[in-house]
Jmol script that loads the backbone (N, CA, C; Angstrom):
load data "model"
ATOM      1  N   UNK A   1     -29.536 -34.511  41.353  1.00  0.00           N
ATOM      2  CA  UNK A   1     -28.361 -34.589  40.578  1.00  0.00           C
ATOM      3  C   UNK A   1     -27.171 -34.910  41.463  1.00  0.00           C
ATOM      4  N   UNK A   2     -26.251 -35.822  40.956  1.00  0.00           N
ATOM      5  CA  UNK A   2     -25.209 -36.182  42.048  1.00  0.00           C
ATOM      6  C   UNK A   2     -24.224 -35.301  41.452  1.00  0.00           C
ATOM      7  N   UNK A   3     -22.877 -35.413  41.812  1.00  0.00           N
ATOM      8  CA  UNK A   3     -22.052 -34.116  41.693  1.00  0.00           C
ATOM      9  C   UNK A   3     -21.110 -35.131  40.954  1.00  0.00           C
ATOM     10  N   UNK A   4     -20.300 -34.697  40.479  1.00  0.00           N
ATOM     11  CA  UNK A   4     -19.168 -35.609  39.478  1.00  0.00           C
ATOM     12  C   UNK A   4     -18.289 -36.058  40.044  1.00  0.00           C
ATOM     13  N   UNK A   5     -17.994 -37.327  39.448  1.00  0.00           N
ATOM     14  CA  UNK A   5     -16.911 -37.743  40.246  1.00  0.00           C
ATOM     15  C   UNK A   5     -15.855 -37.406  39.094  1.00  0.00           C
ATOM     16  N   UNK A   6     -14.670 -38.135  39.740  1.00  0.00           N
ATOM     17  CA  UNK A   6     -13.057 -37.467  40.130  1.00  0.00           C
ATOM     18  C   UNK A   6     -12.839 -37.718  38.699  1.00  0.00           C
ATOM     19  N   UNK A   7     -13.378 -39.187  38.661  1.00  0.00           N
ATOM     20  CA  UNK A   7     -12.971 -39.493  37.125  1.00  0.00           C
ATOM     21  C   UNK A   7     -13.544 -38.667  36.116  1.00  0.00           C
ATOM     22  N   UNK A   8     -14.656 -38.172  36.078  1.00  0.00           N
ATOM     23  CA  UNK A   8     -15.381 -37.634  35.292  1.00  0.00           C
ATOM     24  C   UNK A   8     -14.851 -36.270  35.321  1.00  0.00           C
ATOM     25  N   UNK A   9     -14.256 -35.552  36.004  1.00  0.00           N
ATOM     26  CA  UNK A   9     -13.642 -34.166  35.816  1.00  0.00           C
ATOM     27  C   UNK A   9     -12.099 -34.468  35.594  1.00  0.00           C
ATOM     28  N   UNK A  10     -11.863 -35.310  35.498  1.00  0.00           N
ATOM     29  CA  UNK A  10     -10.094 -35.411  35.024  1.00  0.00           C
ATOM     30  C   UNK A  10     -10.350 -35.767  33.364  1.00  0.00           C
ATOM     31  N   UNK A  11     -11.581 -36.836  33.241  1.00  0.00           N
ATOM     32  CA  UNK A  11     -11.747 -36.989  31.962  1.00  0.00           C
ATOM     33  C   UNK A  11     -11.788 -36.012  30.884  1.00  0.00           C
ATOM     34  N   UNK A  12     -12.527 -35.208  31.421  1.00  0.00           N
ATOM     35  CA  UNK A  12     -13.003 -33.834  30.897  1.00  0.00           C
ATOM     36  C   UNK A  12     -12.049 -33.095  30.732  1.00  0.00           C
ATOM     37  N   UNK A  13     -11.134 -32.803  31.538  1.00  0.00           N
ATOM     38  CA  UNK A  13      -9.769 -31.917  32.092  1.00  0.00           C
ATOM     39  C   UNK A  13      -8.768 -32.232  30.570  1.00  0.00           C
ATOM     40  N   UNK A  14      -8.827 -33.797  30.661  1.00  0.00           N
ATOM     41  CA  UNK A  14      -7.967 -34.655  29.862  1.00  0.00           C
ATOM     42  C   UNK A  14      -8.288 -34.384  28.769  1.00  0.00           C
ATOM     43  N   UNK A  15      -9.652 -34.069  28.002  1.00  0.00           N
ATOM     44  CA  UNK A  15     -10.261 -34.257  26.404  1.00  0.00           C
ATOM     45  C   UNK A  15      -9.758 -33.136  26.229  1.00  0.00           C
ATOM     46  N   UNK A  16     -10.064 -32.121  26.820  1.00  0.00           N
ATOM     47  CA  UNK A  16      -9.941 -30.426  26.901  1.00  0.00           C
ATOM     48  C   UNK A  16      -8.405 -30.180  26.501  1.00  0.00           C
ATOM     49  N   UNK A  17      -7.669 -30.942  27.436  1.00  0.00           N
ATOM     50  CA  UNK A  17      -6.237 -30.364  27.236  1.00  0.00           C
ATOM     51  C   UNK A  17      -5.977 -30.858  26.092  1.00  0.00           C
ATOM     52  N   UNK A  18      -6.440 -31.932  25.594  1.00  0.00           N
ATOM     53  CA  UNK A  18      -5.777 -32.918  24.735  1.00  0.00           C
ATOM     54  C   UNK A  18      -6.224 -32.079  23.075  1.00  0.00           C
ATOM     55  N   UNK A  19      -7.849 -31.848  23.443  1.00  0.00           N
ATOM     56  CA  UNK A  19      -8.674 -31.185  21.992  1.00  0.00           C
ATOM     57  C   UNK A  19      -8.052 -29.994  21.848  1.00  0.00           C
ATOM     58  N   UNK A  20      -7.500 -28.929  22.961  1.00  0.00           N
ATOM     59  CA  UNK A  20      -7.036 -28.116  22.865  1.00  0.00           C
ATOM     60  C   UNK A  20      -5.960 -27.897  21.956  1.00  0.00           C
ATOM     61  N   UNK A  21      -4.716 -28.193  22.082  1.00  0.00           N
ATOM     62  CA  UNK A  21      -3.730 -28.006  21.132  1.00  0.00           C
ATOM     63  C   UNK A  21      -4.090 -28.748  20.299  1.00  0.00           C
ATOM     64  N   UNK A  22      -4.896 -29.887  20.035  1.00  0.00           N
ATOM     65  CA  UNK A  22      -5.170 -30.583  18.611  1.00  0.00           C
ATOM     66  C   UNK A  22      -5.875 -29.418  17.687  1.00  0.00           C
ATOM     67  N   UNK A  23      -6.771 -28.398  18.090  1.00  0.00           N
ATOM     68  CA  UNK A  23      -7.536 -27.670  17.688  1.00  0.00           C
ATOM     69  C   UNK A  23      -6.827 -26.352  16.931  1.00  0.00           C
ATOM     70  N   UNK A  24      -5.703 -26.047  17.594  1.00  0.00           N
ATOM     71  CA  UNK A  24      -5.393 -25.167  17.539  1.00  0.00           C
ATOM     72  C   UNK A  24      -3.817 -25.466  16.268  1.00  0.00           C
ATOM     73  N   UNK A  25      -3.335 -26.494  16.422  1.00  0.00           N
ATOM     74  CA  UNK A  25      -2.436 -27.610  15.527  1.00  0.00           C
ATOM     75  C   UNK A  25      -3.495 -27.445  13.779  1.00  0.00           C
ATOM     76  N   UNK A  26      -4.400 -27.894  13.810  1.00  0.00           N
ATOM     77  CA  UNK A  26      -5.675 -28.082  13.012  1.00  0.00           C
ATOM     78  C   UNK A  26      -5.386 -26.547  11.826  1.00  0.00           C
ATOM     79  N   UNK A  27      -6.054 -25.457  13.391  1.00  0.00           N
ATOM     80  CA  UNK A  27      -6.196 -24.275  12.462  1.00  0.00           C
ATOM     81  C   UNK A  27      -4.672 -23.713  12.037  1.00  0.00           C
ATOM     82  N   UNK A  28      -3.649 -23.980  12.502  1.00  0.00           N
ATOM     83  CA  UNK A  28      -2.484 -23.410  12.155  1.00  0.00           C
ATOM     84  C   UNK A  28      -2.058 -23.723  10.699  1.00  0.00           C
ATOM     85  N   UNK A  29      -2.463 -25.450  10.724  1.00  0.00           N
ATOM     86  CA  UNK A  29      -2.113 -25.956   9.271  1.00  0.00           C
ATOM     87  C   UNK A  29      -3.018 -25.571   8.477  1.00  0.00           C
ATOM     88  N   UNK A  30      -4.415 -25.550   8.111  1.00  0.00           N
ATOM     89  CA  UNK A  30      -5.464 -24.943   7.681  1.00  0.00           C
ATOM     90  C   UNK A  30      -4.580 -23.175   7.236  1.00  0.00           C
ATOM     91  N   UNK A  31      -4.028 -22.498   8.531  1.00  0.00           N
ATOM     92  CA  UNK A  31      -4.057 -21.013   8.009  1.00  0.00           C
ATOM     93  C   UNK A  31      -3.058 -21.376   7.341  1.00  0.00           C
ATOM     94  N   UNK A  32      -1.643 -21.876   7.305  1.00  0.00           N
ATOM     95  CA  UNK A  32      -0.458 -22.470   6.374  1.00  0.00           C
ATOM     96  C   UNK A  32      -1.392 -22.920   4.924  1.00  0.00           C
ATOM     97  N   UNK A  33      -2.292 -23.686   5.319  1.00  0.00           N
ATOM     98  CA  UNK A  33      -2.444 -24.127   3.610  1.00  0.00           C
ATOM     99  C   UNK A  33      -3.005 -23.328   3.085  1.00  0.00           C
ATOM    100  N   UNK A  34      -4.289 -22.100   3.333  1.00  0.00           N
ATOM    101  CA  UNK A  34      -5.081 -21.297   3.153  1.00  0.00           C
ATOM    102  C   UNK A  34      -3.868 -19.922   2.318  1.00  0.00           C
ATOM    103  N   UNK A  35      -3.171 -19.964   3.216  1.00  0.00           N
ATOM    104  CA  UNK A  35      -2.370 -18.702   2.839  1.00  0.00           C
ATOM    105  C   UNK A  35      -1.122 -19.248   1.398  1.00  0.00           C
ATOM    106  N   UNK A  36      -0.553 -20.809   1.541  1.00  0.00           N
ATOM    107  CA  UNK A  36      -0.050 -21.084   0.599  1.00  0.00           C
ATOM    108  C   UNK A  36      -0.629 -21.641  -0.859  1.00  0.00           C
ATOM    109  N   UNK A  37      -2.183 -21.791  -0.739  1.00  0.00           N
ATOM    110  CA  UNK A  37      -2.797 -22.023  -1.897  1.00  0.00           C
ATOM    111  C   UNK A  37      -3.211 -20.215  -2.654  1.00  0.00           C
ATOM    112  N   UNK A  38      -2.904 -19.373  -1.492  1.00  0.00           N
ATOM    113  CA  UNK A  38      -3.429 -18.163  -2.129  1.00  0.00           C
ATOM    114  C   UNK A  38      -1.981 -17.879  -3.005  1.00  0.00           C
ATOM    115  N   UNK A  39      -0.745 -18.166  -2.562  1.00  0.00           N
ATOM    116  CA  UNK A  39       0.329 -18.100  -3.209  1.00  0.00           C
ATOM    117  C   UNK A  39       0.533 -18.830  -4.462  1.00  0.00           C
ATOM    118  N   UNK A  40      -0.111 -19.735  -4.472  1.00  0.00           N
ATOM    119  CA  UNK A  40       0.258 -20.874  -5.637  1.00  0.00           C
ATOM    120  C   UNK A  40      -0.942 -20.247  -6.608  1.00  0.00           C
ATOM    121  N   UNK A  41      -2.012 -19.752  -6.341  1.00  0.00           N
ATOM    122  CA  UNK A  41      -2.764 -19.398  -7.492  1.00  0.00           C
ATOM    123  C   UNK A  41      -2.410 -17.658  -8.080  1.00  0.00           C
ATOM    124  N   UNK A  42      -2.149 -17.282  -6.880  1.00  0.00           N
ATOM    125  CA  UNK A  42      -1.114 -15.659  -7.716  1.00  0.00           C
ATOM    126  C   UNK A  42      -0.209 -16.361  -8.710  1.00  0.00           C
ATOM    127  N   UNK A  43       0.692 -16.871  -7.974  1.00  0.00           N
ATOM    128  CA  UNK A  43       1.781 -17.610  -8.894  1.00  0.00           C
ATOM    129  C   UNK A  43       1.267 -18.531 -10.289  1.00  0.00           C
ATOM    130  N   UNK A  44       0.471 -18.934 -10.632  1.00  0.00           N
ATOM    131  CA  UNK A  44      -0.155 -19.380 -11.722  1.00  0.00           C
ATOM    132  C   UNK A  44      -0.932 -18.431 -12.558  1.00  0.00           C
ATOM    133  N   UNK A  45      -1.843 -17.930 -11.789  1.00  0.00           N
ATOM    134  CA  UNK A  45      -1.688 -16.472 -12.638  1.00  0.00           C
ATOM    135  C   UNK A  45      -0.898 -15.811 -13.391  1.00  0.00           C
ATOM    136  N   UNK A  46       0.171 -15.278 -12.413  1.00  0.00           N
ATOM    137  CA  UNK A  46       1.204 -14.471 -13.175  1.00  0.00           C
ATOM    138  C   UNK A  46       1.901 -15.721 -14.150  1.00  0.00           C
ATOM    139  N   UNK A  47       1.998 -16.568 -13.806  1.00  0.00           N
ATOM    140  CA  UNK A  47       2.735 -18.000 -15.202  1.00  0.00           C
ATOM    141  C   UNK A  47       1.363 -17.656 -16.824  1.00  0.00           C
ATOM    142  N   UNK A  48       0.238 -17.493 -15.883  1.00  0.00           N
ATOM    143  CA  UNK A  48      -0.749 -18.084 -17.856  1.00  0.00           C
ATOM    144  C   UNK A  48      -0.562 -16.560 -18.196  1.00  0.00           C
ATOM    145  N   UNK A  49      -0.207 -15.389 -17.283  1.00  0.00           N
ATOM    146  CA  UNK A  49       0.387 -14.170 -17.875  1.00  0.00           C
ATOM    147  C   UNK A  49       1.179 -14.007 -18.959  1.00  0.00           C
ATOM    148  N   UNK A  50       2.129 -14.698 -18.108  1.00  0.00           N
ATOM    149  CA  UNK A  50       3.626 -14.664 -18.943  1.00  0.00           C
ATOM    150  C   UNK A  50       3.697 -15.385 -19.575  1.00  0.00           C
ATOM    151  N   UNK A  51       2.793 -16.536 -20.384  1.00  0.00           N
ATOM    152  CA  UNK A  51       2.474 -17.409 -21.371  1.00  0.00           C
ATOM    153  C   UNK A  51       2.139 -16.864 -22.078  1.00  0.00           C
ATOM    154  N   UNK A  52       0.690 -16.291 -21.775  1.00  0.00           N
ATOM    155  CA  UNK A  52       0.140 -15.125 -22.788  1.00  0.00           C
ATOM    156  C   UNK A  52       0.676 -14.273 -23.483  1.00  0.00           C
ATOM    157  N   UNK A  53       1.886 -13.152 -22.456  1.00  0.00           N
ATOM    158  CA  UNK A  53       2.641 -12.340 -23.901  1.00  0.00           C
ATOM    159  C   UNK A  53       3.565 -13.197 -24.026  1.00  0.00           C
ATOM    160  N   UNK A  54       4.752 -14.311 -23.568  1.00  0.00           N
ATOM    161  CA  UNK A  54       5.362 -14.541 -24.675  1.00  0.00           C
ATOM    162  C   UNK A  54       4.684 -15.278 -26.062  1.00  0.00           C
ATOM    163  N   UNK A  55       3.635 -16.094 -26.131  1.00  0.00           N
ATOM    164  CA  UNK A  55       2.993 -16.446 -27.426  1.00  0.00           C
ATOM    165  C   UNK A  55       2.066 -14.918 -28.424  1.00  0.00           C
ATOM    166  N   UNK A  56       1.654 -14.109 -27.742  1.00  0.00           N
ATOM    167  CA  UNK A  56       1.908 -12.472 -28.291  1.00  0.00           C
ATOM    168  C   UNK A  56       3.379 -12.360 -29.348  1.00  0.00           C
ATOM    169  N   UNK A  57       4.161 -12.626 -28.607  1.00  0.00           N
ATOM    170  CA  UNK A  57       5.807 -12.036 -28.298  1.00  0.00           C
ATOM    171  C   UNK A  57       5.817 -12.697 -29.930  1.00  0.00           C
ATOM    172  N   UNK A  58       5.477 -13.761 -29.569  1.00  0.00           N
ATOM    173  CA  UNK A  58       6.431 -15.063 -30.671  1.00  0.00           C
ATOM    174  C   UNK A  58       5.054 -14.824 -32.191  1.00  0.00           C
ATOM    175  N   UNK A  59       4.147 -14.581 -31.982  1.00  0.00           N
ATOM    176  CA  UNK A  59       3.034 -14.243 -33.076  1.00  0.00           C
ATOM    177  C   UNK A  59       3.762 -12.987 -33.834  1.00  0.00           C
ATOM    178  N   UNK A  60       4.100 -12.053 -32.606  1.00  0.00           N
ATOM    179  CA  UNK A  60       4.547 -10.762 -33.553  1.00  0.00           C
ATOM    180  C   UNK A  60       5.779 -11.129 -34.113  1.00  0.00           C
ATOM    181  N   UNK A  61       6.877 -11.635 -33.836  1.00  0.00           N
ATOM    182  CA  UNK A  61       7.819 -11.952 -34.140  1.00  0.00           C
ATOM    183  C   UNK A  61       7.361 -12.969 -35.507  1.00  0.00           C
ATOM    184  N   UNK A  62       6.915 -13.247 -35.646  1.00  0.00           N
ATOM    185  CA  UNK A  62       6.426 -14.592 -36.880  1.00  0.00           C
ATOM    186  C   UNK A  62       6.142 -13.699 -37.874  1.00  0.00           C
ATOM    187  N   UNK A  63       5.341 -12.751 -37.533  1.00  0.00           N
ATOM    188  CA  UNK A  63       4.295 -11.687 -38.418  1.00  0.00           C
ATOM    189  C   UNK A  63       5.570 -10.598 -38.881  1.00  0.00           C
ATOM    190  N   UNK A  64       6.640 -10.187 -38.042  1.00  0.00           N
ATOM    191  CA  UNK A  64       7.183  -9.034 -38.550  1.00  0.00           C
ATOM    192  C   UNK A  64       9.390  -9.496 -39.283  1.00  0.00           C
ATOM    193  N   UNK A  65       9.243 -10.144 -38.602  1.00  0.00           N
ATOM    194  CA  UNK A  65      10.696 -10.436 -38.938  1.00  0.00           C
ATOM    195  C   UNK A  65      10.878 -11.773 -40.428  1.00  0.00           C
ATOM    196  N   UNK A  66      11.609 -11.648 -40.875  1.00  0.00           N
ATOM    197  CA  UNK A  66      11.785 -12.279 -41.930  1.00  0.00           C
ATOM    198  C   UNK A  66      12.316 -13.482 -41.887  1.00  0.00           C
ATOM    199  N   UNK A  67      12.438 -14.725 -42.390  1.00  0.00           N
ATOM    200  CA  UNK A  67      13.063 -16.030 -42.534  1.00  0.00           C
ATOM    201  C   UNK A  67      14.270 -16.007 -42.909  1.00  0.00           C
ATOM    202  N   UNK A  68      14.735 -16.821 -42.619  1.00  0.00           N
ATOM    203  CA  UNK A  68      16.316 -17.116 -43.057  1.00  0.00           C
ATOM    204  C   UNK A  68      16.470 -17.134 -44.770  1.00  0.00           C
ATOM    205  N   UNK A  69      15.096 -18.199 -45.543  1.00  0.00           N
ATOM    206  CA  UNK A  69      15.227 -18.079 -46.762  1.00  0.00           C
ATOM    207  C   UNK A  69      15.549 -16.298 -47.559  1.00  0.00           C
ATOM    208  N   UNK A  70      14.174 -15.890 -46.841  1.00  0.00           N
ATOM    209  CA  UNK A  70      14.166 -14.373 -47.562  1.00  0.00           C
ATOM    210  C   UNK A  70      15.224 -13.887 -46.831  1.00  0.00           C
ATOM    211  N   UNK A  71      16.550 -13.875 -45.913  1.00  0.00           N
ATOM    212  CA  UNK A  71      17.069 -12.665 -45.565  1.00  0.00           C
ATOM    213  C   UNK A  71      18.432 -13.530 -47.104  1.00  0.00           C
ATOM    214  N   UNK A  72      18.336 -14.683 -46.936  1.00  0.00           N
ATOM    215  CA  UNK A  72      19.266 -14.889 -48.307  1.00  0.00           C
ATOM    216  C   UNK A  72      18.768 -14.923 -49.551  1.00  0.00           C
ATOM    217  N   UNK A  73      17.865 -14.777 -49.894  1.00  0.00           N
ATOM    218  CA  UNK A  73      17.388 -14.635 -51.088  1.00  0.00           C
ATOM    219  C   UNK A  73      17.728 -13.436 -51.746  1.00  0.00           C
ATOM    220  N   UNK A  74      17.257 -12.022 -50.159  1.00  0.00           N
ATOM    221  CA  UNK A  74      17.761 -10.978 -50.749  1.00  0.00           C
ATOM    222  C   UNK A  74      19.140 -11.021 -50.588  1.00  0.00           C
ATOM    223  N   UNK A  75      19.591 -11.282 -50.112  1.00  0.00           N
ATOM    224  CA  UNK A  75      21.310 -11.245 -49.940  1.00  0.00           C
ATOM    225  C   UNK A  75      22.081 -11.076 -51.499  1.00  0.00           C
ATOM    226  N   UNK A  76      21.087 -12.650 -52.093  1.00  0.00           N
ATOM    227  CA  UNK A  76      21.535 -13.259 -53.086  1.00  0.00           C
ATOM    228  C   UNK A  76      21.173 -12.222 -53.848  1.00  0.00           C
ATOM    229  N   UNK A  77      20.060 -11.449 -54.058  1.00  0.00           N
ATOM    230  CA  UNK A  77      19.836 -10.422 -55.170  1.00  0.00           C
ATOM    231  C   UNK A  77      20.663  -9.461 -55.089  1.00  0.00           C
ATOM    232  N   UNK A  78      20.994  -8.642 -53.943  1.00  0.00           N
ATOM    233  CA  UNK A  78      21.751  -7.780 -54.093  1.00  0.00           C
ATOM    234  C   UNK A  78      22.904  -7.977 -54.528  1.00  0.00           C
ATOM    235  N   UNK A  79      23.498  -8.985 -54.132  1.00  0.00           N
ATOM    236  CA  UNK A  79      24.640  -9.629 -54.367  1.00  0.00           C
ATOM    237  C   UNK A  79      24.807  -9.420 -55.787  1.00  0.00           C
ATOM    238  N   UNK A  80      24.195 -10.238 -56.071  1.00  0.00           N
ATOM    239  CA  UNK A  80      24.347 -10.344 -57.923  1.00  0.00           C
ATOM    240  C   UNK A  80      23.799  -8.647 -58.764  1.00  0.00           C
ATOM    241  N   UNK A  81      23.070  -7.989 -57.732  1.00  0.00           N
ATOM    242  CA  UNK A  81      23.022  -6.538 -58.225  1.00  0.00           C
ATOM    243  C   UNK A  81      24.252  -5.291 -58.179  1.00  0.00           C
ATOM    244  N   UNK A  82      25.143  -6.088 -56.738  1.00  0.00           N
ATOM    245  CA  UNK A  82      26.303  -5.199 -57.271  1.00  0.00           C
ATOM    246  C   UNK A  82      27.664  -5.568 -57.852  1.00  0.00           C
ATOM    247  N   UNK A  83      27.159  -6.836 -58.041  1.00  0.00           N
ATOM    248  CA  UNK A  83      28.282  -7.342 -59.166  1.00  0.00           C
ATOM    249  C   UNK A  83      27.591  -6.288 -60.467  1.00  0.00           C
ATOM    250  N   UNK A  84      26.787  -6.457 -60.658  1.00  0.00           N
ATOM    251  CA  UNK A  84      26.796  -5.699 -62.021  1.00  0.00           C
ATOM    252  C   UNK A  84      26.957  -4.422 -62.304  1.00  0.00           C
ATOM    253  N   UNK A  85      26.456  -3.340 -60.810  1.00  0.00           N
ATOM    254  CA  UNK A  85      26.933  -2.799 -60.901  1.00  0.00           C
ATOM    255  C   UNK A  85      28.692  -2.166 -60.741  1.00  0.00           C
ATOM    256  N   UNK A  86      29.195  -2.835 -60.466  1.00  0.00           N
ATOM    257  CA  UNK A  86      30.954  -3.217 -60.111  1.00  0.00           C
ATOM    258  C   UNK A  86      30.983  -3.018 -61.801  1.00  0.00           C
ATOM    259  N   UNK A  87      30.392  -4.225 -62.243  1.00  0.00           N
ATOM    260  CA  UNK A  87      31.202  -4.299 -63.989  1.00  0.00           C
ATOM    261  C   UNK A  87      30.112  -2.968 -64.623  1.00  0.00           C
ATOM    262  N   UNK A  88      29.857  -2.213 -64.560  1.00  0.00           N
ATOM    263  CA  UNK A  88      29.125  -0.771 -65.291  1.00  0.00           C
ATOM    264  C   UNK A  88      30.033  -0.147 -64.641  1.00  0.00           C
ATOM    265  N   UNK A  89      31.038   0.551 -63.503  1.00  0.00           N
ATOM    266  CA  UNK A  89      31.669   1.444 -62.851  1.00  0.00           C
ATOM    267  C   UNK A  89      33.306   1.436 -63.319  1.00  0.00           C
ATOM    268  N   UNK A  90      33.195  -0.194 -63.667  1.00  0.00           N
ATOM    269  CA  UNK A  90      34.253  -0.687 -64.311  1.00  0.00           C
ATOM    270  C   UNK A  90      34.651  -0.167 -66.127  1.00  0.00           C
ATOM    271  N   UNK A  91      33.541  -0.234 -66.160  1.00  0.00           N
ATOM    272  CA  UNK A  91      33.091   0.533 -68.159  1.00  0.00           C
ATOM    273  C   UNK A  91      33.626   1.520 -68.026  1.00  0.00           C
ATOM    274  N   UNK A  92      32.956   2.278 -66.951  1.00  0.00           N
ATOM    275  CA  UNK A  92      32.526   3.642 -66.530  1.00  0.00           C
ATOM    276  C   UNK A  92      33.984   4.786 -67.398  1.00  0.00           C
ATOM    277  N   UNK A  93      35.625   4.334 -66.581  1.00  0.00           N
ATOM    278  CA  UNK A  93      36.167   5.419 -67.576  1.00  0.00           C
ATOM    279  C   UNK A  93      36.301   5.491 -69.216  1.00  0.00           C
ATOM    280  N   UNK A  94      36.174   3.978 -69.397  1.00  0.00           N
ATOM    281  CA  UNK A  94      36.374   3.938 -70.873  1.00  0.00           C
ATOM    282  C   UNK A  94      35.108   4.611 -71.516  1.00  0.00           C
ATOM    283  N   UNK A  95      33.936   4.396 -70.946  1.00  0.00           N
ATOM    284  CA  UNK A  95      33.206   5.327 -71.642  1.00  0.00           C
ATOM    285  C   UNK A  95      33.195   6.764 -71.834  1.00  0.00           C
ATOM    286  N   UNK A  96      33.500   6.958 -70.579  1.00  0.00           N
ATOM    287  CA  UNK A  96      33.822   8.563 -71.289  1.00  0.00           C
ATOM    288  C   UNK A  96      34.946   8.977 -71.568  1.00  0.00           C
ATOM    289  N   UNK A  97      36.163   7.997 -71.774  1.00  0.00           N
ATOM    290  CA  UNK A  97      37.074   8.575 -72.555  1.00  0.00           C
ATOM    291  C   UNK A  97      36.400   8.342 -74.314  1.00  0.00           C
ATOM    292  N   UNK A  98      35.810   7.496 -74.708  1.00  0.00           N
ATOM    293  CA  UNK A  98      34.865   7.537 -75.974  1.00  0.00           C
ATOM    294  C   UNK A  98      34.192   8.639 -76.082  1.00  0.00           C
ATOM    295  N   UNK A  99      33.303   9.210 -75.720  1.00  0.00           N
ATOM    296  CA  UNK A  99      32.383   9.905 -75.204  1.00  0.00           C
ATOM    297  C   UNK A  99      33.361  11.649 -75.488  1.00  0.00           C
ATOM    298  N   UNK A 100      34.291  11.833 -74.986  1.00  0.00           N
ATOM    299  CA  UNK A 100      35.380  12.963 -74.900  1.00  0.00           C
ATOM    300  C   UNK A 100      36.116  12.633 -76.324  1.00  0.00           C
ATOM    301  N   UNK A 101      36.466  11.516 -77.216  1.00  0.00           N
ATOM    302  CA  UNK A 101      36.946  11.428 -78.058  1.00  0.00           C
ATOM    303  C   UNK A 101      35.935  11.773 -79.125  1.00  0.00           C
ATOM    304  N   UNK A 102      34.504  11.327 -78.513  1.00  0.00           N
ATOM    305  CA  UNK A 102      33.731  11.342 -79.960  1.00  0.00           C
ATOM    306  C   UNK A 102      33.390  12.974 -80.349  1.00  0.00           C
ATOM    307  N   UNK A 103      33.359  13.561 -78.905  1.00  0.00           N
ATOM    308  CA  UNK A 103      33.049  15.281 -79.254  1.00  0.00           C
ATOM    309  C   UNK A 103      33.876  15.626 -79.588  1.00  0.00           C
ATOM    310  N   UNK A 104      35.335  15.652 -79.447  1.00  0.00           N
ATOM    311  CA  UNK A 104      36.639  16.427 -80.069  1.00  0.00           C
ATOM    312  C   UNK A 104      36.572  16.229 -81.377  1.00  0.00           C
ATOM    313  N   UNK A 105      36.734  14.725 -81.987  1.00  0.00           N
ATOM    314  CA  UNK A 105      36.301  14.772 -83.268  1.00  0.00           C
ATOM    315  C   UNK A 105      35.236  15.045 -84.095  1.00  0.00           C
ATOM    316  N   UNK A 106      34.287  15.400 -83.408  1.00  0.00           N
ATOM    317  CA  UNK A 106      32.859  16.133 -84.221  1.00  0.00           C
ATOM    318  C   UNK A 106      33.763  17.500 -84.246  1.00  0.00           C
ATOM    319  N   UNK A 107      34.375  17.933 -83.583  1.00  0.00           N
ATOM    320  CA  UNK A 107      34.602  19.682 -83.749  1.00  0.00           C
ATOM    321  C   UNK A 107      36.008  19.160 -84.757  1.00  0.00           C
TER     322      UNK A 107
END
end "model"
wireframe off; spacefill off
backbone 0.3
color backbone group
């Protein structure tokens, strides 16, 4: 076996230094992307989360609260229920001044 020449151990020297920080460049970006894809899928997670109850949110809300039609519809009923009662409260003394006239004159 002959022993190496000069070139052949600088070559070597040279790949080494060179593979070296390439290697180490490599795994840094690798641990950067490794650790920021673990972020981006928490983060999507917690998003189809928070999709999930707000369409919950918006189902119950559909199911329990009332429409604009029905909150005026009733509006409109009551409305017209205390007009009438307004004009019965309005009767109201004349009737029992009738009412007080009709018993005095029975006695």
């Amino acid at each position: 076996m002959t022993a190496p020449s000069t070139i052949d151990v600088i070559n070597i020297e040279g790949l080494v230094g060179l593979f070296g920080p390439t290697v180490a460049a490599v795994g840094l970006i690798l641990t950067v992307w490794w650790r920021m894809d673990a972020k981006i899928e928490s983060a999507a997670e917690k998003a189809h989360d928070t999709e999930k109850a707000l369409a919950d949110f918006k189902l119950k809300v559909a199911e329990e609260y009332a429409s604009w039609e029905t909150v005026k519809s009733i509006e409109t009923r009551l409305t017209e229920r205390m007009d009438g009662l307004a004009e019965q409260v309005m009767k109201m003394p004349d009737a029992i001044v009738d009412r007080i006239m009709k018993y005095l004159i029975k006695q």
